[in-house]
N, C-alpha and C positions, 0 to 999 in steps of 0.2 A: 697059316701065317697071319692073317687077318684077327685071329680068332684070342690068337697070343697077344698079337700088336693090340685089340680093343680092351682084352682082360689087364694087359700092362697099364694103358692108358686108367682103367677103373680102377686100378691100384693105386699109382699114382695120385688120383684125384680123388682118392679116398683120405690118403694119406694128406696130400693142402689140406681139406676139407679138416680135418684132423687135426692138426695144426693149429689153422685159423681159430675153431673152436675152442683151443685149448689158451692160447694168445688173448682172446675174447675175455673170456672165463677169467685167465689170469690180471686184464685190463678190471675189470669188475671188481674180484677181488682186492687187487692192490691200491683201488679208487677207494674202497670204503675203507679201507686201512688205515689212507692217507688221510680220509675226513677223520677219522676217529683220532689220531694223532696230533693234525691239525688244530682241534677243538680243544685236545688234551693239553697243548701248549699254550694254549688260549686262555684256558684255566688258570694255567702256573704262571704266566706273564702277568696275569688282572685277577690277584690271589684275592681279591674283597668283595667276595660276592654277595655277602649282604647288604651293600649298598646300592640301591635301584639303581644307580647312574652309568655304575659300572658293568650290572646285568645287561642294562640296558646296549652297552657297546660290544660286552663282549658277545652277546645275542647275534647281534648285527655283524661280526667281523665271521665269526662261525657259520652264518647264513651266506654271509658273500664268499668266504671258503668252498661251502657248500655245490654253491652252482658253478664257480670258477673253475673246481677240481671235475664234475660233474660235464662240465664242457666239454674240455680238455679230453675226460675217458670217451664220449660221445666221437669225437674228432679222430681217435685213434682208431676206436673202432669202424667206424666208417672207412678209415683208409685200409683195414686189415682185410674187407671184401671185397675191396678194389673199388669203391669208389673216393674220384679225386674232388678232396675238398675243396682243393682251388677253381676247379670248374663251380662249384655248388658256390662259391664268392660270386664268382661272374655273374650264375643265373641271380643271385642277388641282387648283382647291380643290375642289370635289366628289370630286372621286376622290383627292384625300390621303393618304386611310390606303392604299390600294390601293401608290400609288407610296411612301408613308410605308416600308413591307415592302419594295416590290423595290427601294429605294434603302438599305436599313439594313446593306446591306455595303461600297456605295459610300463612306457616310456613316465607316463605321467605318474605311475603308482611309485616308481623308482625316484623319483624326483620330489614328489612330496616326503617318500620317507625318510629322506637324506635332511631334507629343512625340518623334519618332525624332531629329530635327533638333533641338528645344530642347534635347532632352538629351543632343543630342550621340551616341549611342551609337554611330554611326559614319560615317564621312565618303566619300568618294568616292575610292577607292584604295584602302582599305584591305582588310585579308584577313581575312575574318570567316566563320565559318559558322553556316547560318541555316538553321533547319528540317530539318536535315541534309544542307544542300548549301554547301561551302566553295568559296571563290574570291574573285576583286576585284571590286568595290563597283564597277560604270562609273556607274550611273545611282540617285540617287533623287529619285521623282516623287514628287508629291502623290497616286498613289493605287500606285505598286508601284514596288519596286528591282528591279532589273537585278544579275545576278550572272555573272561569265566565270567557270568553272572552269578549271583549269590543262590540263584538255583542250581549250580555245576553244570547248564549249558555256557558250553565254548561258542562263540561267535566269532567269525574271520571277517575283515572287514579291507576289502581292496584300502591300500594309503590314499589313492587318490579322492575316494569317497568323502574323505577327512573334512568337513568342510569346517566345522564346529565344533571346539574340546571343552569339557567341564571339567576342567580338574580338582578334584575333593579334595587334594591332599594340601592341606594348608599346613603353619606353623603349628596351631591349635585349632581343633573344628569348637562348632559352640553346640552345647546340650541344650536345647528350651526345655524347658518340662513346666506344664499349667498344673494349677492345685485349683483344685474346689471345695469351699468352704462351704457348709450352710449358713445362713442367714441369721439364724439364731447364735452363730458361734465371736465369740470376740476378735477380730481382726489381727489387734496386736497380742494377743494371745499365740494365735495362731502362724504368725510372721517370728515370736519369739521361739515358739519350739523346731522350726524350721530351721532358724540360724543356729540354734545348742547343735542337733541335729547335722547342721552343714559344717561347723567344724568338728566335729567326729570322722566326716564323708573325707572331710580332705588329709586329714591327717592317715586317714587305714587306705587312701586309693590314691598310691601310685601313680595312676596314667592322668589325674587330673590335674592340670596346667595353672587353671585359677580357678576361683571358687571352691564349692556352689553359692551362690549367692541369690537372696530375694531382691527383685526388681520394683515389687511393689505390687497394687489393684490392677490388675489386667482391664478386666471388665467384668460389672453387674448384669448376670445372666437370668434367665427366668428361673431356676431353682436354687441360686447358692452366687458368692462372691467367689472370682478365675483371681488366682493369684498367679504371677510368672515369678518362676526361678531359671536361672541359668549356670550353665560350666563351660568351663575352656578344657577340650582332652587333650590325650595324643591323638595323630591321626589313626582310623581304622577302630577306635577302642570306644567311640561315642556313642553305638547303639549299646554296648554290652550296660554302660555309666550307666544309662538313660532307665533299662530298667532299670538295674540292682540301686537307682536314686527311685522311683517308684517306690518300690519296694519297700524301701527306710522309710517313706513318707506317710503311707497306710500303717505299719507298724507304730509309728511315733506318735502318727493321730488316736489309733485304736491304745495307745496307752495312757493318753492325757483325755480322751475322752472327747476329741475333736470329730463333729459329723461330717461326712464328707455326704456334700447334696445327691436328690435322688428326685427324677420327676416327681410331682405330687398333682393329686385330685380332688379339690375340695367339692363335694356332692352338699345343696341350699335345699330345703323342701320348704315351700310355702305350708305352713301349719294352716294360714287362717284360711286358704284358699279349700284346705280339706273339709274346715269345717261348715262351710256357707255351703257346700255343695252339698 
């Protein structure tokens, strides 16, 4: 009798056990479901995702999705193995200040990211650097941004870490580019085939804003005269300018027959000193 009553009972308890797992499993399942759908509508509501400001939010709305449905699945499953969440509040409030402490960076990272985003200081694409690591902005969450550097290392950077932002992204960034001239070469010579040269530049390139334009004598250097040119781009398009403005500039010289300077070494031999000896 025993023998039936304990195999019934192991049935039984196989069967909850069964159950529970299956309930669990289905809690999991229909959490990510939910995220997937939530994000989905996230999409269709803030249809303009090529514009940073907007990436920017809907990023952050699909992140706070994230851990809020993420919770919620947490809390159910917990209560499906029979522990009560509400005791787990209490021991909370007893132990408060405990977790009060190892939450006050969590607390803080959430709280700069929210001012990061009100105030705008920078949006999702953009090229910023941050704590001394620069690159594009892929991600920012409610508790760290996400940074690519131009080498495809990702960098995660807690919000609250935030202390100091460079943000690159202006209306138009400026191109400097120095010319060097040799000494020998005519000045305005040389400023004249620049400018033929810089309206050509602006007319075939698109991304540039204003210019290229000659500034004038930089500075007299020990091999040759620095001449400064500069341009107004788009943002993100100013290293590509920079060289392919290079580039135009050794060609245009190598076809008017413009030196560009080069160290030099004049070697003096005392003649008469060879001769007396």
């Amino acid at each position: 009798m025993l023998a039936l009553f304990s195999e019934k009972n192991m049935i039984e308890l196989a069967g909850t056990m069964g159950r529970v797992a299956f309930t669990i499993i289905a809690i999991l399942v229909i959490s990510v479901i939910t995220i997937k759908i939530m994000k989905s509508w996230v999409d269709r509501l803030l249809p303009y995702q090529d514009q940073p400001r907007v990436r920017t939010i809907s990023g952050l709305i699909k992140n706070g999705l994230s851990y809020l449905i993420s919770f919620i699945a947490i809390v159910m499953i917990l209560e499906r193995i029979g522990i009560n969440t509400g005791s787990l509040v209490a021991a909370a409030g007893i132990g408060g200040v405990a977790i009060g402490f190892g939450a006050q960076n969590l607390v803080r990272d959430v709280v700069t990211g929210f001012f990061i985003v009100l105030e705008d200081q920078y949006d999702v694409g953009d090229h910023v650097t941050i704590t001394g690591v620069g690159g594009l902005v892929e991600e920012i969450g409610l508790r760290v941004t996400k940074i690519r550097d131009f080498g495809g290392e990702l960098h995660i950077i807690p919000n609250g870490e935030v202390k100091t932002v460079t943000n690159h992204m202006g209306e138009a960034m400026r191109v400097l580019v120095e010319v060097d001239i040799a000494y020998e070469v005519d000045v305005d010579k040389a400023i004249g085939v620049l400018e033929q040269l810089f309206a050509q530049v602006a007319e075939e390139v698109s991304d540039i804003v204003d210019g290229p334009k000659v500034l004038g004598v930089q500075d007299l250097g020990d091999s040759g005269v620095k001449l400064m040119t500069m341009a107004k781009t788009k943002p993100l398009t100013q290293w590509a300018i920079g060289r392919d403005i290079r580039k135009r500039i050794k060609v245009a010289f190598d076809q008017h027959g413009i030196e560009i300077p080069y160290p030099r070494r004049y070697l003096v031999f005392d003649q008469s000193a060879h001769h007396n000896s």
